[in-house]
C-alpha positions in Angstrom: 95.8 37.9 35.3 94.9 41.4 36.3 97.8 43.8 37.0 98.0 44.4 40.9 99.4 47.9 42.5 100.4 45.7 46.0 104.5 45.8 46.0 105.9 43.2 47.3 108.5 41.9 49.6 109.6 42.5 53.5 111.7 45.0 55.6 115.1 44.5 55.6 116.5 44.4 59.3 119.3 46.5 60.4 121.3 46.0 63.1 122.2 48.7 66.0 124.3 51.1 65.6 128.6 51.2 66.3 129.2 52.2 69.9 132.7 51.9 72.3 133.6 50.8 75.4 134.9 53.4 77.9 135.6 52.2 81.1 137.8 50.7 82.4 140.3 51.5 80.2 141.9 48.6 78.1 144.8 46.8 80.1 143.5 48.2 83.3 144.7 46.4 86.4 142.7 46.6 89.7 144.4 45.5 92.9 141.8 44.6 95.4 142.3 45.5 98.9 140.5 45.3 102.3 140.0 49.0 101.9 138.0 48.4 98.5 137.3 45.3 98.3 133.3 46.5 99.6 133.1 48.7 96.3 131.8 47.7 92.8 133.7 47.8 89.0 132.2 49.7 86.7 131.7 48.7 83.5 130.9 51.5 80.7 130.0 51.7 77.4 128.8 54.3 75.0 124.9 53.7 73.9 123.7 52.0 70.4 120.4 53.0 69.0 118.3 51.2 66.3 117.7 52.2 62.7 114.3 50.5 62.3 113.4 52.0 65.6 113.5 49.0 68.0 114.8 49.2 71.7 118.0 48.2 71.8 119.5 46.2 74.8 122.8 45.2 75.7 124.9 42.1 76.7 128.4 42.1 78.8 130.6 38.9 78.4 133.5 38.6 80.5 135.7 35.5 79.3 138.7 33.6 81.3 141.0 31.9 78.9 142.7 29.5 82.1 140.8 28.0 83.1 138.3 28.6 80.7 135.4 30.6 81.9 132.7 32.4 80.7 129.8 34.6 81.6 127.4 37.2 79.6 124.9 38.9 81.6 121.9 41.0 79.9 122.2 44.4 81.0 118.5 45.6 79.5 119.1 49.1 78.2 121.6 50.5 81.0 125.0 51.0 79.6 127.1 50.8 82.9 127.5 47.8 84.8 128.6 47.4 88.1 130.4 44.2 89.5 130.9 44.0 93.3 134.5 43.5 94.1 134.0 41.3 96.4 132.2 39.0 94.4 135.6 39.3 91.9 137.3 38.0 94.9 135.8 35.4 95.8 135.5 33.4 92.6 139.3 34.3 92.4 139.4 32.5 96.3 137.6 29.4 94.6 140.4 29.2 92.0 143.0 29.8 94.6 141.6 27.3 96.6 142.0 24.7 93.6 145.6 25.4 93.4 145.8 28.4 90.6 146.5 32.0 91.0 145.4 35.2 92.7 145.9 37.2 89.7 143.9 36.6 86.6 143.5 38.5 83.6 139.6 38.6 82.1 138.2 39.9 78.6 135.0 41.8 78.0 132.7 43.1 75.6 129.3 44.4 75.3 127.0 43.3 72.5 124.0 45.6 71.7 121.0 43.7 69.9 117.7 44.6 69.0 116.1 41.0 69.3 117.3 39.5 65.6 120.5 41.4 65.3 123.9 42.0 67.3 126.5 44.8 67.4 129.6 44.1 69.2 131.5 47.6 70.6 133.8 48.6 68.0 137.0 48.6 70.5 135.8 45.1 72.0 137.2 43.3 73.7 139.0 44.7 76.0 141.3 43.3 79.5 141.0 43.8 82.8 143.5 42.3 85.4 142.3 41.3 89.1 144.9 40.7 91.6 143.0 39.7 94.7 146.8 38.7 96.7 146.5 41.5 98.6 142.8 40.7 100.3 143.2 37.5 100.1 146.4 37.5 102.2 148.3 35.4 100.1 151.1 38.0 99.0 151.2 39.9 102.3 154.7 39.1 103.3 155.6 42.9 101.2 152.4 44.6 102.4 152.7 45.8 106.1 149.4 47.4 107.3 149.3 50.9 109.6 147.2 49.6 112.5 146.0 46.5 114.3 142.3 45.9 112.3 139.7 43.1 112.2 137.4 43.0 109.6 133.9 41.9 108.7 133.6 38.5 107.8 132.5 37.3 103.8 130.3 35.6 103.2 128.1 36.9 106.0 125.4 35.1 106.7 127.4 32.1 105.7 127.2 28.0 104.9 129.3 26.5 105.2 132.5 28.5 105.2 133.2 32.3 105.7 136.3 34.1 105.5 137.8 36.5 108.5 140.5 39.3 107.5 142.7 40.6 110.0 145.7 43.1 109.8 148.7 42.5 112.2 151.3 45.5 111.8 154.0 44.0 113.2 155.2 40.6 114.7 153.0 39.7 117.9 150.8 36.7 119.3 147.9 37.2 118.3 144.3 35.2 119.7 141.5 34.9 117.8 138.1 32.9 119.1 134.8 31.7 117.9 131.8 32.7 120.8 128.4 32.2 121.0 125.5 34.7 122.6 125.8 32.8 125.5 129.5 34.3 126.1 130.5 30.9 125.7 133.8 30.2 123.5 133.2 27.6 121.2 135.9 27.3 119.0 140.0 29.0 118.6 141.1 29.9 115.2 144.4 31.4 115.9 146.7 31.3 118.9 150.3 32.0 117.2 152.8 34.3 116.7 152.6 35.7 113.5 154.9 38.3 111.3 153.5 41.7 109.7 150.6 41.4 107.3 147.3 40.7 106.1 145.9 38.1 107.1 143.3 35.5 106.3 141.6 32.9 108.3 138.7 30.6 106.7 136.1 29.0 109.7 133.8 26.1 108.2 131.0 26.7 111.6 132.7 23.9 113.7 133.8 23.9 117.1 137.8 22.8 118.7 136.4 19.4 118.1 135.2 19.5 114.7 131.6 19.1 115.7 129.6 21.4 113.6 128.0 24.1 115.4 124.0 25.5 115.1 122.7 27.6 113.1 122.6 31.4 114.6 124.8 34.4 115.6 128.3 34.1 116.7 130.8 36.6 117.9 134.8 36.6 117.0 137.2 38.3 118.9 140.7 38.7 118.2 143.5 40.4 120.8 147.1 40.8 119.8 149.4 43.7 121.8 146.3 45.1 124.0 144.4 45.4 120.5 140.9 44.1 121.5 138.0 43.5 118.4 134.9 41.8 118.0 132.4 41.8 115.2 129.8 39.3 114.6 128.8 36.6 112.1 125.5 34.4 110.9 126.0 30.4 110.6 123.3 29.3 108.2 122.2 25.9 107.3 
């Protein structure tokens, strides 16, 4: 055969560089509150880059060893993430509401790939602790609000429950009810005495009789010690 000057053979793929995590810091816990419970988590990390020249994109996992749970979200290029607290509290309410905790501890880690290739962050993974106790009203017999507050309900628009916070800073009978545009009261969620605290009431969109209400706008209104609040909520179906 003739001697050929073609070389062969392929490019060797190389995977992204080393990069860290930042924030939050490792061990972190985050007690959410009604005061921050509309805010977001950030999620940091420092960015990769490529050595054959290929964008590089990233991956956050978070992971829930009991019960086991995981999630891993591509984040494109960005290297913050930011995770509505709320959203935290919630799935912690649906575990809650199966009979486990309020306080959970998650891991996370960030993975940076270039399509064929994957870097996990060098100080990966780390924890992060939730305690949602506090918003959810579930350890409020040692938290004593300032004021008399109601807050907005969550979800809002909801189907087919929502969630109503409410802050009682000392021991008083307090009224809550359910009204529709019309002024008309259609259903009473509290009508008690209760202790200093926050506190949580959960409405499924039914009336005193447990006949499920129409779809539309609703106001609440609660009134404990001459404190008078009303905010409004969306039934959906």
């Amino acid at each position: 055969t003739e001697p050929t000057n073609v070389e062969c053979g392929s490019a060797i793929n190389q995977p992204p560089s080393e990069f860290t995590l930042l924030s939050p810091s490792d061990g972190d816990t985050i007690l959410i509150t009604p005061d921050n419970v509309g805010s977001n988590q950030l999620f940091a990390w420092t960015a990769s880059s490529d050595p054959n020249g290929t964008q590089v994109e990233y991956d956050i996992c978070w992971t829930l060893s009991s019960p086991f749970w995981q999630e891993c979200e591509n984040n494109g290029t960005q290297t913050a993430n930011f995770v509505p607290l709320l959203e935290i509290s919630d799935f912690i309410d649906s575990l809650y509401q199966e009979g486990g905790d309020v306080i959970y501890t998650f891991t996370w880690t960030v993975y940076a790939t270039d399509g064929m290739a994957e870097t996990e962050a060098v100080n990966g993974p780390r924890s992060i602790t939730f305690d949602a106790g506090y918003v959810l009203g579930v350890n409020s017999e040692s938290l004593i609000p300032d004021v008399f507050a109601l807050h907005q309900n969550y979800p809002n628009p909801f189907n087919p429950v929502t969630t109503i916070r409410f802050d009682v800073p000392e021991e008083s009978r307090v009224r809550m009810d359910i009204y529709n545009v019309l002024g008309q009261r259609v259903a009473t969620l509290v009508n008690s005495t209760l202790q200093p605290g926050f506190h949580t009431i959960r409405w499924n969109g039914t009336n005193d009789f447990g006949k499920p209400l129409a779809s539309g706008m609703y106001i609440y209104q609660i009134k404990a010690k001459g404190f008078v609040d009303v905010k409004k909520l969306v039934l959906m179906k």
